[in-house]
MARVO-73702 format. One record per atom (N, C-alpha, C): residue in three letters; x, y, z. Coordinates in steps of 0.1 Angstrom, whole numbers, plus 5000, padded with zeros to 4 digits. Example, Ala and Ser with C-alpha at 12.3 -4.5 7.8 and 13.67 -1.06 7.14 Angstrom:
2
ALA513249435078/ALA512349555078/ALA513249675078/SER512849785071/SER513749895071/SER512950005079/
This chain:
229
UNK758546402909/UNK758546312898/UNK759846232898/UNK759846132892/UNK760845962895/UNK761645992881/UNK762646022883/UNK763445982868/UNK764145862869/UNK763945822858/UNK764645672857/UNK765645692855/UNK766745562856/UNK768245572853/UNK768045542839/UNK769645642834/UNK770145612820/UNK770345472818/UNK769445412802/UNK770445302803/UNK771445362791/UNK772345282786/UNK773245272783/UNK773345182771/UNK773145212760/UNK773545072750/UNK775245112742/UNK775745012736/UNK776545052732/UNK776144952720/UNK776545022705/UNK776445012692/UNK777544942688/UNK778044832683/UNK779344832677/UNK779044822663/UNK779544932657/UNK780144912642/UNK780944902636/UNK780944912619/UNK782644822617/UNK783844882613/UNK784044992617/UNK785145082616/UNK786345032626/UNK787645092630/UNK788545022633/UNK788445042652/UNK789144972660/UNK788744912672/UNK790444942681/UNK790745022685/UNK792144992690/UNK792144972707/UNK792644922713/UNK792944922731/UNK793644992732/UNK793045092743/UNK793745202750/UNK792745242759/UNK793745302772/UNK793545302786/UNK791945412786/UNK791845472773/UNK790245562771/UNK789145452765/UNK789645362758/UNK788645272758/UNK788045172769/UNK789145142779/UNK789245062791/UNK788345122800/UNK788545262804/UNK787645312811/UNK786245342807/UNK785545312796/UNK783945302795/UNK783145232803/UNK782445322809/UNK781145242818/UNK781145122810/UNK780845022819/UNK779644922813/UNK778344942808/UNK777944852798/UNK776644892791/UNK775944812795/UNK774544862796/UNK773144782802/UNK772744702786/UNK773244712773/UNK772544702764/UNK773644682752/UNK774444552743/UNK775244582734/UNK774244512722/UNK774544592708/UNK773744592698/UNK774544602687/UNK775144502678/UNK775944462670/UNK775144492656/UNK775944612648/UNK775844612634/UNK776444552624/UNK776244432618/UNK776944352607/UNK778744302615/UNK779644342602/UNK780544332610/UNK780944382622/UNK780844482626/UNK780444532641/UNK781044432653/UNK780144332646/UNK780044222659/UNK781644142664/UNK782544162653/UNK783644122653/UNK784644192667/UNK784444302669/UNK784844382683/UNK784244332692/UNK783444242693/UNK782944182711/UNK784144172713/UNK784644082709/UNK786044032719/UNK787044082722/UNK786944132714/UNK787844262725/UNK787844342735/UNK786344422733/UNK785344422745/UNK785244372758/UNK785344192753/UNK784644192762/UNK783144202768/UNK782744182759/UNK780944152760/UNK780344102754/UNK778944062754/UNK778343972751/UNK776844052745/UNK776744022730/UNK776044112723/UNK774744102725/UNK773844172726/UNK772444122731/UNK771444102714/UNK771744162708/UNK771344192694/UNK772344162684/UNK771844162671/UNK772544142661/UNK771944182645/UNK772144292638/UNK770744332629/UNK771944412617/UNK771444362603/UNK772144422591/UNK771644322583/UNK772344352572/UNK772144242558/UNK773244152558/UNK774444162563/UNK775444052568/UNK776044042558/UNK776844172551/UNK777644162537/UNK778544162543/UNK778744212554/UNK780444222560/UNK780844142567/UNK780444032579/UNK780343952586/UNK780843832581/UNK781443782569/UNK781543692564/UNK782443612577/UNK782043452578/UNK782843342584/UNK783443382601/UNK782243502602/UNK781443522619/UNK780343512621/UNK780943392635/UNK779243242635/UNK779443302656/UNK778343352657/UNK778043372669/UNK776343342674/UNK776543322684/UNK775243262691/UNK774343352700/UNK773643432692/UNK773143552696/UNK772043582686/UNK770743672694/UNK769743692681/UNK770043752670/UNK769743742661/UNK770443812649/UNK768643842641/UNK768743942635/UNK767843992624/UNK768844042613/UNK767643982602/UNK768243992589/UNK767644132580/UNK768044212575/UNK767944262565/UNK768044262544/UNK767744272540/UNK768044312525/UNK769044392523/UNK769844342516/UNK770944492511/UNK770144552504/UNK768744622497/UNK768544722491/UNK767444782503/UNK767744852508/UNK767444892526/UNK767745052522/UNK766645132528/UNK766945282534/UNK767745332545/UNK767845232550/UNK768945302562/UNK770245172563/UNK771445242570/UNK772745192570/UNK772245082585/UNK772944972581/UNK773344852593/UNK773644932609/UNK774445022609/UNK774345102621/UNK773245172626/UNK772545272617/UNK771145302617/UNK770045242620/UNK770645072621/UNK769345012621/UNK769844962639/UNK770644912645/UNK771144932655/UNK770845032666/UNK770845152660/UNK770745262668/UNK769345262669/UNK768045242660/UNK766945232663/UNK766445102673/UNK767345022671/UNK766744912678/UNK767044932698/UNK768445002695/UNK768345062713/UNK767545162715/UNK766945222707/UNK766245372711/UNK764745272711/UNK764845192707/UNK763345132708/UNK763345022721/UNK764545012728/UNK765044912739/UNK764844992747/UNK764945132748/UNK765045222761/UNK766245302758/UNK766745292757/UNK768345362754/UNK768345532757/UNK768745602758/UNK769045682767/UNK770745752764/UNK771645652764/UNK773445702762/UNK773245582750/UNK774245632740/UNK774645582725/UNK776345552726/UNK776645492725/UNK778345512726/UNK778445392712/UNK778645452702/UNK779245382691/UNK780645372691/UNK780745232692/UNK782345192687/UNK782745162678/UNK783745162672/UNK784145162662/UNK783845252647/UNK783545412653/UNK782745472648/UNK783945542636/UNK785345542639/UNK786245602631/UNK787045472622/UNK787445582614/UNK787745442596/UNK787045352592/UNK787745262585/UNK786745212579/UNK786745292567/UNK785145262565/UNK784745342553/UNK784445472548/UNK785145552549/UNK784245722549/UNK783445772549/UNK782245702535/UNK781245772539/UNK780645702555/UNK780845542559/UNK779945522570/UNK780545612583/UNK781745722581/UNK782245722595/UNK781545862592/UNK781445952579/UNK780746072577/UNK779646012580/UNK778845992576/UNK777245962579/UNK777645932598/UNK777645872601/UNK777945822616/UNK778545992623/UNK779246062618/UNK779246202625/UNK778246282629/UNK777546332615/UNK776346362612/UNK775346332618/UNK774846202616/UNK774046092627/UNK774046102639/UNK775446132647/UNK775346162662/UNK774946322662/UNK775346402656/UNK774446522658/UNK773346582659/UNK772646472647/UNK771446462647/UNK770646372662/UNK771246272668/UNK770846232678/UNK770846322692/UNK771746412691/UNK772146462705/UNK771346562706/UNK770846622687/UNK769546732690/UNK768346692692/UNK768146542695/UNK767246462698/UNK766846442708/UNK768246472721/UNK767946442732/UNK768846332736/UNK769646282727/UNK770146142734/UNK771646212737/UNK772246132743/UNK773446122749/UNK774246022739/UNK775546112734/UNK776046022722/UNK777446052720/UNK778245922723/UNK779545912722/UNK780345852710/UNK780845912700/UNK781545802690/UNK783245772696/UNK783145642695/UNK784945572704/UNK785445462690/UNK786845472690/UNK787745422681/UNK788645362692/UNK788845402700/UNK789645422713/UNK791045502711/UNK791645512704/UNK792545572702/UNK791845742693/UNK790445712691/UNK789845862686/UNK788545852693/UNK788045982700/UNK786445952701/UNK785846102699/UNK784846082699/UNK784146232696/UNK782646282701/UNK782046362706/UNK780946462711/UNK780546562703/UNK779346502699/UNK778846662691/UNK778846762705/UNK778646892695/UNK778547042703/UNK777447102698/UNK776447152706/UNK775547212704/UNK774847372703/UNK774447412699/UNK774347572705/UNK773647592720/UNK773647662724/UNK773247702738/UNK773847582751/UNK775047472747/UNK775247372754/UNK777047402758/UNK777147362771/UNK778247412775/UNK778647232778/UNK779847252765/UNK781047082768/UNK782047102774/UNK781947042789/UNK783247002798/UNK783846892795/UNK785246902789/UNK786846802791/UNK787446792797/UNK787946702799/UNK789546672811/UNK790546622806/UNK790846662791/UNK792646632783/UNK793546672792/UNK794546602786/UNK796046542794/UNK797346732785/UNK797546762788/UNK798246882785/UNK798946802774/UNK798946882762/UNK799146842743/UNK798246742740/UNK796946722744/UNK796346622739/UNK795146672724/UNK795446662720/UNK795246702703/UNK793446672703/UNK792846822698/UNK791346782699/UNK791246842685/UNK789946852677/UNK789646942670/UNK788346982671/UNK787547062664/UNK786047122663/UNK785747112648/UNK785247002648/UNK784846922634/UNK783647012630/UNK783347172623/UNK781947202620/UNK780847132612/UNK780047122618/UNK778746992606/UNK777847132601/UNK778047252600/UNK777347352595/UNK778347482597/UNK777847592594/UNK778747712599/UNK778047732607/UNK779547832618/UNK779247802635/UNK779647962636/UNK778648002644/UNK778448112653/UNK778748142663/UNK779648202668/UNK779848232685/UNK780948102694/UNK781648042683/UNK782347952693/UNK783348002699/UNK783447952710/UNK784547982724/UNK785247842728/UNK786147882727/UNK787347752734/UNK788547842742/UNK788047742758/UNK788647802768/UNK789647622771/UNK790747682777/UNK791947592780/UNK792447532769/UNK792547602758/UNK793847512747/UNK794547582745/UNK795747532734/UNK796547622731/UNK796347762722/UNK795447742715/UNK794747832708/UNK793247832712/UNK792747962721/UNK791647992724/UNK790848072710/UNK789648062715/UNK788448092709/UNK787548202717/UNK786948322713/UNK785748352721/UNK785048442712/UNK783948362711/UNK783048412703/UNK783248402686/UNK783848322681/UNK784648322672/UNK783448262656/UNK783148302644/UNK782548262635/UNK783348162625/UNK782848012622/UNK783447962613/UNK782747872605/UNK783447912592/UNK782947822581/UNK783047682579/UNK781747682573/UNK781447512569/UNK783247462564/UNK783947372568/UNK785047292560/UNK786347362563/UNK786347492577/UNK787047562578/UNK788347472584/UNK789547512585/UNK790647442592/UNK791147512606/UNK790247662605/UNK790747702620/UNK790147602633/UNK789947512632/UNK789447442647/UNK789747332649/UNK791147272637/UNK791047172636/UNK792547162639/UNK792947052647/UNK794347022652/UNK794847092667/UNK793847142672/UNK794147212688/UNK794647132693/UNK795647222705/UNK795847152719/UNK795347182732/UNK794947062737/UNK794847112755/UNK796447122761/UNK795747192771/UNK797047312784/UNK797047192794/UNK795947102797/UNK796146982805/UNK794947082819/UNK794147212817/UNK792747222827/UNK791947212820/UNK790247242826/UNK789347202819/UNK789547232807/UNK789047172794/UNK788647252786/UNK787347242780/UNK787247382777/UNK785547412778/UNK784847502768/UNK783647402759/UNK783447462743/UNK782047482746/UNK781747632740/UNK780647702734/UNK779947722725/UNK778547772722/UNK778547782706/UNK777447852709/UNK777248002701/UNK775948042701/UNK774947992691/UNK775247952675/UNK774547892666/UNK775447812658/UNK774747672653/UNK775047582642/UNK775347462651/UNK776347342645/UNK776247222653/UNK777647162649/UNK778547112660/UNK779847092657/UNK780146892661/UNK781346882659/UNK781446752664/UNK782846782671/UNK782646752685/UNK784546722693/UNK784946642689/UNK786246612684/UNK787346532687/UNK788446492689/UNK788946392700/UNK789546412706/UNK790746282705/UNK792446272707/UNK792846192701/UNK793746122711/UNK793345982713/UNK794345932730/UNK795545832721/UNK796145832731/UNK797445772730/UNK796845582727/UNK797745502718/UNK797145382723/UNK797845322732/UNK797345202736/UNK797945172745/UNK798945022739/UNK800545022738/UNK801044942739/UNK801444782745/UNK800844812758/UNK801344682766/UNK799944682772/UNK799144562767/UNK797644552771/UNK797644482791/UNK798844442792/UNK798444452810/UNK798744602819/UNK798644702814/UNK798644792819/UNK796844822824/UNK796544772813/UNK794744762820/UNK794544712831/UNK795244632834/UNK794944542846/UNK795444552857/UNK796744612862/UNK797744682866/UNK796944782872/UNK796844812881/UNK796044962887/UNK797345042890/UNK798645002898/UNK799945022896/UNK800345122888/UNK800745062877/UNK800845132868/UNK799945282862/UNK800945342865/UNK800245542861/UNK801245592849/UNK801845532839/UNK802345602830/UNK801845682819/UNK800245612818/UNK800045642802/UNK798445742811/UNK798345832806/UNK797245902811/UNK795245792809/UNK795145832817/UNK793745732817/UNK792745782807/
């Protein structure tokens, strides 16, 4: 049997956008899909939006030349929501929402949630801030990291969690039970080896916190090895 390649879409929504050497290194996407304001992070990016779909309450006095669909603001689903349907109906395969932290609270809670619910879906789903990004955790699913030694993660629970294990931080885990809203999982450090999370039952969110990056030609610079990649 033929498996096809992942594609790749990336979502931009309108939460905050910062440059750093973890946002620099994202694959390229086969597929970018602009939610409302959203669309305001192309250029930083660096890419060229293939879509464009919301009710455009946020967008105000951004004029770009790309398809756009319009919505109603009295709508069942969030402007991101409606994005994320439109790559899963494109092919989509990997999710990488950017701009998925601040902003608004409830859209960055709903957007946590939302990726959990996708990953038990089957999709592959990244939320990036660049200076924050995050991986749900699944039960029966083993998450491999590669943090920088003190690089500050937490285990965000979206339910109470059964059986979690956290190998290589400063504070380990094995087999450990925690409550919905609990704070033991929250503010870890990596040792700088793999680090690597388990879960026998419930559904969590990684995340993970990078340095930003100051002097934006350091992207460009291969030279340059100061700031961890």
């Amino acid at each position: 049997m033929t498996v096809s390649n992942p594609l790749t879409a990336w979502i931009l929504v309108g939460g905050r956008l910062t440059l750093t050497p973890a946002l620099a290194d994202l694959p390229r996407p086969d597929l970018v899909i602009a939610a409302d304001g959203g669309a305001r992070h192309a250029a930083l990016l660096g890419v060229k939006i293939d879509a464009w779909v919301g009710d455009f309450d946020s967008s105000g006095g951004l004029s770009l030349d790309v398809p756009r669909t319009t919505y109603p603001r009295a709508k069942a689903s969030t402007d991101a929501e409606l994005a994320i349907d439109l790559a899963r109906e494109r092919g989509a395969t990997e999710l990488v929402i950017l701009g998925a932290f601040g902003g608004r609270f409830d859209h960055a809670f709903a957007l946590a949630l939302g990726a959990v619910r996708l990953a038990q879906e089957g999709l592959d789903v990244l939320l990036h801030s660049g200076d924050e990004w995050g991986r749900p955790l699944l039960p029966g699913q083993s998450l491999t990291l590669f943090p920088f030694p003190g690089q500050t993660f937490s285990v965000l629970a979206a339910s109470v969690l059964s059986g979690l294990s956290i190998q290589g931080a400063r504070w380990n885990l094995n087999g450990a039970d925690v409550p919905l809203g609990s704070g033991l999982t929250v503010s870890n450090e990596a040792i700088g080896t793999a680090l690597t999370l388990t879960l026998n039952a419930g559904t969590a969110l990684v995340t993970l916190l990078e340095p930003t990056l100051l002097e934006p030609t350091l992207l460009e610079d291969p030279e340059k090895t100061d700031l961890p990649a």
